[in-house]
Structures are given as structure tokens and as C-alpha cells.
N, C-alpha and C positions, 0 to 999 in steps of 0.2 A: 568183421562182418557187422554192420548196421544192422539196430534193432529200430523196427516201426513196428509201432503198436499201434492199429487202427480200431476204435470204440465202436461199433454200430455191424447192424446187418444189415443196410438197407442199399440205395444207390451211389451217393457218395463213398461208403467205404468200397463196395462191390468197382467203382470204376478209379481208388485209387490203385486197390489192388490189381488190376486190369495194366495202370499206366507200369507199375513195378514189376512184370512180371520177367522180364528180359534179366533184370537185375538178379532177383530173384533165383533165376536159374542158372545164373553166372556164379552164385552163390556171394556175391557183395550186400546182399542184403536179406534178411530174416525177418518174415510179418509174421506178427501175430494179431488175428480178429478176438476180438471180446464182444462176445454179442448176447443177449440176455435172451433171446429165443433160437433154436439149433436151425430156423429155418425161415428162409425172406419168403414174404408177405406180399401179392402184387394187387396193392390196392385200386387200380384200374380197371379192375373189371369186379369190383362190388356192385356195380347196378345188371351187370351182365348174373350174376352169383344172385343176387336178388329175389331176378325178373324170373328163374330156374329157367334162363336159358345156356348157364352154365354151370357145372358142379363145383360143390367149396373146395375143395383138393386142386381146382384148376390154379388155384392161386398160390400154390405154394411149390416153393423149389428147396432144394437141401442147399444148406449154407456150405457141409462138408462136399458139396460137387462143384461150385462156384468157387471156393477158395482151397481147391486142389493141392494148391502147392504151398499155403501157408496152414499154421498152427491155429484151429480154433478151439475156444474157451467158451462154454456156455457158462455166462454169470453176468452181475449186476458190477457195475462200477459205481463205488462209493466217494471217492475220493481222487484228485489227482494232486501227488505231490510232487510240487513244480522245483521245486529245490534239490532235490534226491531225483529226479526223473524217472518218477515208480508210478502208481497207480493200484489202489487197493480194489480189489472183485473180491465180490460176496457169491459164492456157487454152493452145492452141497458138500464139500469139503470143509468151508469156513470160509475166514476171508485170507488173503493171498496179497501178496505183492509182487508187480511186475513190472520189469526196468526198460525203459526205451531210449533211446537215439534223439527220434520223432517220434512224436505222438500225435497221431488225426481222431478228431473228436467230430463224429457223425452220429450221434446218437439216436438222433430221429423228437419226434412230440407224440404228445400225449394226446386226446380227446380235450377241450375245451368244456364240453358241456355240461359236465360232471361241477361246475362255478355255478350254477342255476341252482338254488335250493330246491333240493327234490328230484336233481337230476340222475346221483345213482341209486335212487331207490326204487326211482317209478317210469323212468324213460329207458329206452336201447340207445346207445351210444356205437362208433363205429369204431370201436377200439380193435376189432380183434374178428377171423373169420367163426367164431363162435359165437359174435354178438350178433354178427349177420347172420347166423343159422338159426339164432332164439328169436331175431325180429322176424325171419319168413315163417318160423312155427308158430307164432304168436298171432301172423296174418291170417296162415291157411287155420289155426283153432278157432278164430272169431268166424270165418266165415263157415266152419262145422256150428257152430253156437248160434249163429245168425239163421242158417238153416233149420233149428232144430225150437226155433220159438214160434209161436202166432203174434207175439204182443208185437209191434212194428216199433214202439217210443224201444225197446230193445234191440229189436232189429237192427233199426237205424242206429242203437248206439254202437253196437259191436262192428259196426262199418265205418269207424268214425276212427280216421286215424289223421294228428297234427305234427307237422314237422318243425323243429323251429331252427332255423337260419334259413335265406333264401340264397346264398350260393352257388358254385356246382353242384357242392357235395347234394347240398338242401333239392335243388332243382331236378338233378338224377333220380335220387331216391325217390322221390313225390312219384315221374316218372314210372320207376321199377314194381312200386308199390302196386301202382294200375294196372300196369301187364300182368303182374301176379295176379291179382287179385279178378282182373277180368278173367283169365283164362281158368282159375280155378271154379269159381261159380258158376262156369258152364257146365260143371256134372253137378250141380244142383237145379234142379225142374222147380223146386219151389222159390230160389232164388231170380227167376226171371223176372227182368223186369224192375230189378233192384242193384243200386248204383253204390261203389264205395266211395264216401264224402273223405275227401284227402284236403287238408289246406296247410297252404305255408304260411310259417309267421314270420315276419322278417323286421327288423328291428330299422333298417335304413329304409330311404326314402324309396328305394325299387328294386326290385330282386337284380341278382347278375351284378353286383357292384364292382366286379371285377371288369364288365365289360361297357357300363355304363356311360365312361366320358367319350369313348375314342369308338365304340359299336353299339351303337343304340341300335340299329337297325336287326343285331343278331338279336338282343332284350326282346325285341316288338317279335320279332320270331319265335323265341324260347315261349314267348305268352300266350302266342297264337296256337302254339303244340299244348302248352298247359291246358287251355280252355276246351281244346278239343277233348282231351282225356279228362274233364270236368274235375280239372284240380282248379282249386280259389290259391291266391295269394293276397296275405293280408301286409301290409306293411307299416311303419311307426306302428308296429305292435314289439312293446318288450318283455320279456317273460321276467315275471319277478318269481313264481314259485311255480315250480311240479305239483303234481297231485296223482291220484291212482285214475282219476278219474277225468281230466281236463289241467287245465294249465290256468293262472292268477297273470293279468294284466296288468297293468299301471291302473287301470279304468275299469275292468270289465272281467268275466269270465267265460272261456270257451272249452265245451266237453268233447272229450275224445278218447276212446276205449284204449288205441296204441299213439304212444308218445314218440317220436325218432328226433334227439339235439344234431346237429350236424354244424355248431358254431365252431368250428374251425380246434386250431389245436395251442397247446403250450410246449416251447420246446424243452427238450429233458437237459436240462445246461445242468452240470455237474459241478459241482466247488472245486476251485484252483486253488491249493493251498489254503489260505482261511480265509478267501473272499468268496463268499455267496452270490451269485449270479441270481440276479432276478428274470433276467430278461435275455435275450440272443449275445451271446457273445461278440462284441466289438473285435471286427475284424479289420486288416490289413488288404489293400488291394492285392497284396501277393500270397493272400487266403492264410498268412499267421495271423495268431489272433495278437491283439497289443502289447506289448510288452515283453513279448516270449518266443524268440526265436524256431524255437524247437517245438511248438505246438501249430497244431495247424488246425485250419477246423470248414466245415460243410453242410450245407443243408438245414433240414429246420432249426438248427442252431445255432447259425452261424446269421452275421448281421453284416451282410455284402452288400455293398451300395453300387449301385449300376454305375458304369465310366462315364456314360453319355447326359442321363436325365438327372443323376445324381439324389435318385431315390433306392430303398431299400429294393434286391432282388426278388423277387417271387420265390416262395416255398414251393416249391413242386417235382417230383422226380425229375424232370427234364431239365433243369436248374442243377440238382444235386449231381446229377451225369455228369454236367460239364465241369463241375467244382470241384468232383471225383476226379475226373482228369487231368485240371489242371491242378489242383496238389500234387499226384503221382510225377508230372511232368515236372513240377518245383521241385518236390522232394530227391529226385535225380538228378538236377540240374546242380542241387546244391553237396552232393555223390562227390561231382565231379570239379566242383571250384567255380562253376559258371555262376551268373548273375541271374536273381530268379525274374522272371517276368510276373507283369502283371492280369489277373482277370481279364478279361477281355471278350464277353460274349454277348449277342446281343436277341437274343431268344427268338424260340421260333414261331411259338403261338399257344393257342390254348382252346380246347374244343371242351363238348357235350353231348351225351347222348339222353335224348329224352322221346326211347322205344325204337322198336325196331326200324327201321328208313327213316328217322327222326333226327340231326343232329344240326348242331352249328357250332360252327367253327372259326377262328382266328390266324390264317396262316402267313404270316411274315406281312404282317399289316391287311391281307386280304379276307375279306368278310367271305362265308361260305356254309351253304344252309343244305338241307333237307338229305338225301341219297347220298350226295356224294360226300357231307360232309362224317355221314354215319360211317360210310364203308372206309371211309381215310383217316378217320378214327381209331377203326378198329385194325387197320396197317398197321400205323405206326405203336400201336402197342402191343402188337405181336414182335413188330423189329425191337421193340426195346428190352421184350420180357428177358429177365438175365440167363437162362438156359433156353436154346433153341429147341431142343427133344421137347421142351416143356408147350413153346409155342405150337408146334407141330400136333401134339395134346388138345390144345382150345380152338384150331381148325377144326380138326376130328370130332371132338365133341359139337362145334356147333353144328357140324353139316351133319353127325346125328340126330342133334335136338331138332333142328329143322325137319327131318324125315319122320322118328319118332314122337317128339313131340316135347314139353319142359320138364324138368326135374319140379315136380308138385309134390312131393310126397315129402314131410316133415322129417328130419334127423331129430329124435328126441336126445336131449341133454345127459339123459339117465344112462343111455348106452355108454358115456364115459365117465370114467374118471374122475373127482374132482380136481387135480393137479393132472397139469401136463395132458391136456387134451390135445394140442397139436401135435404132439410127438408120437400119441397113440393113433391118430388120426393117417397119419404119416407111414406109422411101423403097417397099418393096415390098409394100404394102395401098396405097400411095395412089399405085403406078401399076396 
């Protein structure tokens, strides 16, 4: 029986296992996940989790219901030893060694913004759904505080929150920030009449740089919704340092009570034997990584160069799916004696939601705005979430929230734990 040992919890690993699963229960092949949290993360709906037009628990699925039929490890992978084809995890037993066949390396990345001096001591980063439950309590406490002054140079500060990248991620959240934050201030009478000041700070020449060469017309749309919801974008702004209180320019300074980095991420490349990866691992069109037959690798760590334009692939779930699958499909191909093929995808698109009927979108080269691009949005991340029961869950609750009204009320940090807040978060939805 083949041993595959797959690193990660996220969608690459989740859709190699999907491609294995036949195998699997043929009993030819033995997966084991190694994944450093017991539970995947669906980072597509953090502007929804934000905006409290959906609850944090919508985001989470058990990693032991998704990979049913193989063996999970909750630990840290420290080391991969490419010569012994072992792999050392750090859990609370110690560290361990474990033997593979194949091994897929989907580890996922980190937060990026945490490179800014100053950035994990005095901004919210979107590491984790507990960073997003500290950034919305930290929104609804300023506008308690903002209500509770006459001096206005106060007022005005505690409504003063800056984002720096101007991105999806950057552009969402600016977004989420306003829905929250307008809909809250409505049970405040003394806050009428009083606007929260949101700006983005973006380091390139125009926010959306991801859409900038080939959909300028989506950009001029994303601007037209920004302005509406009286968010500024600032751009050639580079953050040299955080502060508690505003952010250090090249040039200049700009204050702001809540800080949010959303500069993109680093991926978690692990040591092969004794070479230290700095950077995405050099990959094979047929998703091994160089050198190394028997490793394979996906997603934000993997360094996949498109077949057509012969530029790197996009980091994004929707990417990691297919990278997910086609390893699965290699990794059995090569079961059986056949020749593996190569990558071959040619992506489907890339959207945004900025507020409710607000979005635009990129669908297989087609530009698409407002209504429909919000609601086909929110499709296809329902079709993708990895447990169906789960998505069935974030209908339900929206056409709640719609009736009832948002999730405004703060989860204070205190009610958990210091360790292991998700898992308690978790053991308490599913009693």
C-alpha cells in the first residue's frame, strides 16, 4: 500500500485527497493530512464575517469530516527529509517522524504584513478568524467611545481607520468596514450625522493591480462604489512604520485609531533536507517540485508557471483546486505505470464584493459589475465551500441576517482561552 502524506489543510490538499479517494478505498493507497490547525478556514467570506452579515463559525469546517477516510495529525511540520522520505511534525507529543511514498506540500502562507515595522504590535492582520473577530470588536468599541465624547478632534479620531494594500483583500475590507460601521451607529442618536473616515493606502500606482492591465473599466467601477461609501484611496503611499496611533510615510504622516495590513502573504515553504527555501518552491509542469520525483507540491507555495503566458499562476483557492486535482490525478497515474501529464488550466476569473449589490467581477475574460456580479459571487462560493451541510449553513444564516438583522454584537477575546481558540470555538457550535 502507498503512503501519501499530504502537508496542509487547505484546498490543494482537501482536492488532492478528493482526486485519491477511489484508491483509497481500494485500499492501494494510505493518506495521511498533517495539518497545523484540526479545522479549514473559508477565507471568502471574511468581508461577509466582517460586514456581521455572517457569523465567524460560518467559516469553519472540521478537517476530521472532509478527510474521512484518511489519517489526520494535528502538528507543525519542521523539516522534510528528502533522502529517508520521512518528515518531522512538532504536536504535543514532541516531534515525530513520518514515512511517505509521496509527499504533497500545500502548506498554505502567512500574512505578509507583519514586514512593516510595527505591524504585529499595533495593526490587525488577517491571519486567522479570531483576528477578524478582534478587528470587528475593536470597530464596534470605537464607535461606543466615539459616542461617549463631546470633543469632536476625538470623535473624529476614533472613526479613523486606515488600511494599507489596496487589493482585494484591501478593497473588501475598506468595504466591510463601512457596512459595519454604518449599520452600527444607527443605535447611536448622538452619532448622527457623523461619518467613519476609512482610507486606503496603496503602494502601486492604482488600487486593483490585479485588474489593472486587462479591466480597467472593473477599477473605475471598484472607485465609483469606494466614493460612494466615502472611502479615500491614497496611492505611491508606502508605509515605512506602524504606530498605535497613525502610520510613518516616506514623506508624511497619517493618523488613524484602527490600523488593518492586507499586503498579501508569504508562503510557508518548509526546508528540503538542508536547503532553505526562501521563496515558492520551483515547480515542474507536472506539479513535482525540481529535482524530486516523489514530492509534489500546490498552492501558495508552489511556483507554477501558466502553459500559455508563461507567467507565475495566481495564488488563490480556485488555483489551488485545480492543482489539488491535478496532483491527485498524477499521483495515480503514476499507481499505475502511466505517464503523468501536465498542468493545464487556464483559470476562470476573479471577482469582489464591495457591500451588499456591490460587486465586480472577471468571468473567463468577461467584465461584470454591480447585482449580478455580487449574487454570482456568492454562487460560486457556496459551490466551492468544502462541506455542502456547511454551505446550506451560510444560505440559512443570510436569509436570517436579512430578516433579523447583522451579527453587531462583539465576541470579547476573554471568553477564550489563550491556546487553541478555534477548537474551543468549534467544540461550542457542535454542542
Amino acid at each position: 500500500m502507498k503512503r501519501v502524506v499530504i502537508v496542509g489543510g487547505g484546498y490543494t490538499a482537501i482536492e488532492t485527497y478528493r482526486q485519491l479517494l477511489a484508491e483509497i478505498r481500494a485500499q492501494r493507497v494510505k493518506v495521511t493530512i498533517v495539518a497545523a490547525l484540526p479545522v479549514h478556514v473559508f477565507h471568502g467570506w471574511t468581508g461577509e464575517v466582517l460586514s456581521g452579515l455572517l457569523s465567524t463559525h460560518s467559516t469553519f469546517s472540521s478537517l476530521q469530516s472532509i478527510f474521512s477516510h484518511a489519517e489526520l495529525r494535528v502538528g507543525r511540520v519542521i523539516k522534510v527529509l528528502s533522502g529517508s522520505k520521512q518528515i518531522q511534525i512538532l504536536n504535543h507529543t514532541g516531534i515525530q517522524q513520518l514515512s511517505y511514498d509521496e509527499l504533497v506540500l500545500a502548506s498554505g502562507a502567512t500574512d505578509k504584513g507583519s514586514m512593516i515595522p510595527g505591524a504585529n504590535e499595533y495593526s490587525f492582520l488577517l491571519r486567522s478568524p479570531e483576528d477578524i473577530q478582534a478587528l470587528k470588536n475593536k470597530i464596534l468599541e470605537n464607535i461606543q467611545k466615539a459616542s461617549e465624547t463631546n470633543d469632536l478632534v476625538l470623535r473624529h479620531h476614533y472613526l479613523q481607520t486606515l488600511i494599507i494594500g489596496g487589493g482585494f483583500a484591501g478593497v473588501e475590507m475598506a468595504a466591510a468596514i463601512q457596512e459595519l460601521a454604518r449599520k452600527a451607529m444607527k443605535n447611536y442618536p448622538q452619532l448622527q450625522g457623523c461619518q467613519t473616515e476609512i482610507s486606503i493606502l496603496h503602494r502601486g500606482e492604482d488600487i486593483l493591480p490585479e485588474l489593472q492591465n486587462h479591466f480597467p473599466s472593473l477599477v473605475k467601477k471598484a472607485k465609483y462604489y469606494l466614493e460612494n461609501l466615502n472611502i479615500r484611496y491614497l496611492c505611491h503611499t508606502k508605509v515605512t512604520q506602524i504606530y498605535k496611533d497613525g502610520v510613518k510615510l516616506e514623506n508624511q504622516w497619517v493618523q488613524g485609531s484602527i490600523i488593518l495590513c492586507t499586503v498579501g502573504t508569504v508562503p510557508n515553504v518548509l526546508p528540503i533536507d538542508m536547503k532553505v527555501y526562501q521563496e515558492k518552491y520551483p515547480t515542474r509542469e507536472t506539479l513535482q517540485i525540481e529535482h524530486d520525483d516523489d514530492i509534489w507540491c500546490g498552492g501558495d507555495v508552489a511556483q507554477v508557471i501558466h502553459y500559455k503566458n508563461k507567467l507565475p499562476c495566481p495564488s488563490n483557492a480556485l488555483w489551488a483546486m485545480k492543482q489539488g486535482q491535478h496532483i491527485g490525478k498524477n499521483i495515480t497515474r503514476k499507481l499505475y505505470g502511466k505517464s503523468l501529464l501536465p498542468f493545464r488550466y487556464r483559470g476562470l476569473g476573479q471577482a469582489a464584493s464591495l457591500g451588499i449589490g456591490r460587486g465586480i467581477m472577471e468571468l473567463y475574460g468577461i467584465p461584470i459589475t454591480g447585482f449580478l456580479a455580487w449574487i454570482l459571487r456568492i454562487l460560486f462560493f457556496l459551490y466551492f465551500m468544502p462541506l455542502k451541510r456547511n454551505a446550506v449553513r451560510v444560505v440559512l444564516e443570510f436569509f436570517s441576517t436579512f430578516i433579523t438583522g447583522r451579527f453587531l454584537v462583539p465576541v470579547w477575546s476573554s471568553r477564550f482561552p489563550e491556546n487553541h481558540t478555534i477548537s474551543t470555538v468549534l467544540d461550542t457550535i457542535s454542542s
